[in-house]
C-alpha positions as CSV (number, residue, x, y, z in Angstrom):
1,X,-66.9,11.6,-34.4
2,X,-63.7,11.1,-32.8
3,X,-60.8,13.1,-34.4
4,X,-57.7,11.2,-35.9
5,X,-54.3,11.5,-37.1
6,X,-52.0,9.5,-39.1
7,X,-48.1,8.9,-38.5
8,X,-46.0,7.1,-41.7
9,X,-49.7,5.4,-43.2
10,X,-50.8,4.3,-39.6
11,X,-54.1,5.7,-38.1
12,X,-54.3,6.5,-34.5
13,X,-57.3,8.1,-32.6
14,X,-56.6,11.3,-31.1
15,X,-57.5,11.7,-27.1
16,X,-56.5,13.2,-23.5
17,X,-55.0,11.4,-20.7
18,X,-55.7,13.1,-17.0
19,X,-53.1,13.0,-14.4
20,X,-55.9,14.0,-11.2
21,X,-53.4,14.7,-8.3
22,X,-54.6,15.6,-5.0
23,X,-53.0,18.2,-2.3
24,X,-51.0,14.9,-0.5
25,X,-49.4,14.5,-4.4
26,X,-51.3,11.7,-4.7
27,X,-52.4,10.2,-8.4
28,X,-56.2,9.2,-8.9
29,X,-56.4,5.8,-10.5
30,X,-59.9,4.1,-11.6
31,X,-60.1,0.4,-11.6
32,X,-62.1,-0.4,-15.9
33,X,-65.3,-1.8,-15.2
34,X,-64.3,-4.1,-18.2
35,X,-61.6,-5.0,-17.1
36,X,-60.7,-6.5,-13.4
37,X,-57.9,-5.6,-11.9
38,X,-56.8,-3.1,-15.1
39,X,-56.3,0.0,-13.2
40,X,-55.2,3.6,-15.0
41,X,-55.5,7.0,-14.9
42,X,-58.9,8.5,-17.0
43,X,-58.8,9.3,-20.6
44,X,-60.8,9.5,-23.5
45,X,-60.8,10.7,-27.2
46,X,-61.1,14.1,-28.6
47,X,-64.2,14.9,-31.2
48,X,-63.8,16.4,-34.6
49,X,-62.9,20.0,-34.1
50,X,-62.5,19.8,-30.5
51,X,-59.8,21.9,-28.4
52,X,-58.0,19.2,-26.4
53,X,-58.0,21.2,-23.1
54,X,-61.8,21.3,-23.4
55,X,-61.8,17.2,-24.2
56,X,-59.9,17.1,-20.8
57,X,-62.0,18.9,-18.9
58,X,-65.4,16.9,-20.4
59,X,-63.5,13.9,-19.9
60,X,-62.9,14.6,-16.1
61,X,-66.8,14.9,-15.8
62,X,-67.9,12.0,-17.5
63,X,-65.4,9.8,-16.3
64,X,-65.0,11.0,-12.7
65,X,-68.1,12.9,-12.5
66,X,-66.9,16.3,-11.1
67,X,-65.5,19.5,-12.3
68,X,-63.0,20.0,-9.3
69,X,-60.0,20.4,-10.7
70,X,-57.6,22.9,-12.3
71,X,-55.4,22.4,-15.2
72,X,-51.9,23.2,-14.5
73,X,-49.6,21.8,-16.8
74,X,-49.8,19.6,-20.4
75,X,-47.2,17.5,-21.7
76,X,-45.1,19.1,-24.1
77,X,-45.9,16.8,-27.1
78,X,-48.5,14.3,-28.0
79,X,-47.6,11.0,-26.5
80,X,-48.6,7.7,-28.7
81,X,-49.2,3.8,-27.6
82,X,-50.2,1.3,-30.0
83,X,-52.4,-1.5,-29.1
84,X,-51.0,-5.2,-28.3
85,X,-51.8,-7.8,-30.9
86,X,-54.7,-9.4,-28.9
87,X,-56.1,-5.9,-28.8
88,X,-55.5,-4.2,-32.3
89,X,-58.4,-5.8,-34.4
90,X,-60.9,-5.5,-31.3
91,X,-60.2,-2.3,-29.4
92,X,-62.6,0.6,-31.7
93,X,-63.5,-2.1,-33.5
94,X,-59.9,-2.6,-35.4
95,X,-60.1,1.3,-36.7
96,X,-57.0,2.5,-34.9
97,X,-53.3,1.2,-34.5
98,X,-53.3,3.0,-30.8
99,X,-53.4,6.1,-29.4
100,X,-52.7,9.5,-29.6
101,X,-52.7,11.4,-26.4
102,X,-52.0,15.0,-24.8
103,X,-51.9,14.7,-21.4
104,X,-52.4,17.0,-18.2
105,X,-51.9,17.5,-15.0
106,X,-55.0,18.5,-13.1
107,X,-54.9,19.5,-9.6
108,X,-57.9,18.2,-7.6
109,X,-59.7,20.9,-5.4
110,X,-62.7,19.3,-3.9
111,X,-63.2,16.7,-1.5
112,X,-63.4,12.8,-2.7
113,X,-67.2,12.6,-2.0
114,X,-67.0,15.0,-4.9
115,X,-65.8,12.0,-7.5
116,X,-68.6,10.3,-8.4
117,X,-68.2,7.3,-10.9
118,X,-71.9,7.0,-12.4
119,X,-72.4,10.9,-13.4
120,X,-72.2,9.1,-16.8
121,X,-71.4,5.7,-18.5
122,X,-69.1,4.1,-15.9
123,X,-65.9,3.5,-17.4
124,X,-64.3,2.9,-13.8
125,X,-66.3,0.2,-11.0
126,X,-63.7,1.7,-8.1
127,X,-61.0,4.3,-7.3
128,X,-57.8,5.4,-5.5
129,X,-55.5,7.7,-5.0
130,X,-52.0,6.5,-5.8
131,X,-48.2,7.2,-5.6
132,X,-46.6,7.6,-8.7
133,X,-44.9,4.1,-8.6
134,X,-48.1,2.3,-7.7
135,X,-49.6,3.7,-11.0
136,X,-46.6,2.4,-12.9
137,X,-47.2,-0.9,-11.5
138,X,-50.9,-1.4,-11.7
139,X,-51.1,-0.2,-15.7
140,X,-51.1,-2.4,-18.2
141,X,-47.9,-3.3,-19.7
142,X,-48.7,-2.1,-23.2
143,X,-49.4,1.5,-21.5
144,X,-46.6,1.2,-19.0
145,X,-43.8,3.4,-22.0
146,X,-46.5,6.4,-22.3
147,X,-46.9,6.6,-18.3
148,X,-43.3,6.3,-17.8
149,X,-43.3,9.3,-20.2
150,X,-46.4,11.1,-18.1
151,X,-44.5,11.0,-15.3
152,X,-41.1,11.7,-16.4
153,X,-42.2,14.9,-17.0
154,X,-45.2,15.9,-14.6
155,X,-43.7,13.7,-11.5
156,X,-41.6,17.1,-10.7
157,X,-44.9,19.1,-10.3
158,X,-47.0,15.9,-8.7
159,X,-45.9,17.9,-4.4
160,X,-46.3,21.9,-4.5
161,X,-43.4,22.9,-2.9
C-alpha cells in the first residue's frame, strides 16, 4: 500500500523522485511508455512504513533496472505537485490531489549497458542523458515548478569539481 499524507484536508501520495547524473553532469531522462513524447526523470511511490532512501534505491532498480548508483544528496524538504484537471480524477484512479516527493541526487557509476528498461514493468520505452535545461524543457508543464525546484537546489552538485 502506498503511504500518504494530507496537507490542509487534501490527500497526496507520498513517493521519490531520482535525479541519475552521470560523470559528464549529465541528467538521465526516460521517455513513459504511456505517454509519447512525455519525458522525466524516474520516480515512484513510497509503501506503508517504508524509509524513503530505501524507495529510492528500489525505484532505481525497477525503473532503470540497475543498482549503479550512489546517493549523494536529498532535497532538503518534501517537494509537492498536484495533478492538472484532465489528470486529477484519472491519475491513481482519482485517490490523490498530486504528489508528494523527496528527491535525490544519485551519481551513476556503471556503464549505460548497465540501464536496462525491462528488469521490471517498463515504465520508460527509451532513454537519455540530458542537460539540466533539456529536462526542464521536455517535462510536462504541470511538473515543470517541482523540477525547477530539483534543480535549483541539486544543479550546483550536478559537475564534481
Amino acid at each position: 500500500m502506498t503511504a500518504t499524507m494530507e496537507v490542509n484536508g487534501v490527500r497526496y501520495r507520498l513517493g521519490v523522485g531520482l535525479m541519475l547524473v552521470n560523470t559528464d553532469g549529465l541528467i538521465f531522462v526516460g521517455e513513459r511508455e504511456d505517454t509519447p513524447g512525455a519525458w522525466q526523470m524516474p520516480q515512484g511511490g513510497i509503501d506503508d512504513g517504508e524509509d524513503p532512501r530505501a524507495a529510492a534505491l528500489r525505484e532505481l532498480g525497477e525503473e532503470i533496472g540497475t543498482e549503479a548508483a550512489v546517493i549523494e544528496a536529498e532535497t532538503a524538504d518534501w517537494l509537492r505537485y498536484d495533478f492538472p484537471d484532465f489528470l486529477a480524477g484519472k491519475a491513481f484512479k482519482g485517490k490523490y490531489a498530486g504528489q508528494m516527493q523527496k528527491w535525490y541526487l544519485l551519481r551513476f557509476t556503471g556503464a549505460d549497458s548497465d540501464i536496462r528498461l525491462d528488469a521490471h514493468e517498463q515504465e520508460f520505452s527509451r532513454w537519455r542523458w540530458s542537460s539540466a535545461e533539456d529536462v526542464l524543457t521536455a517535462i510536462v508543464p504541470f511538473k515543470r515548478g517541482l523540477y525547477e525546484q530539483v534543480l535549483a537546489e541539486f544543479g550546483p552538485l550536478l559537475t564534481r569539481a
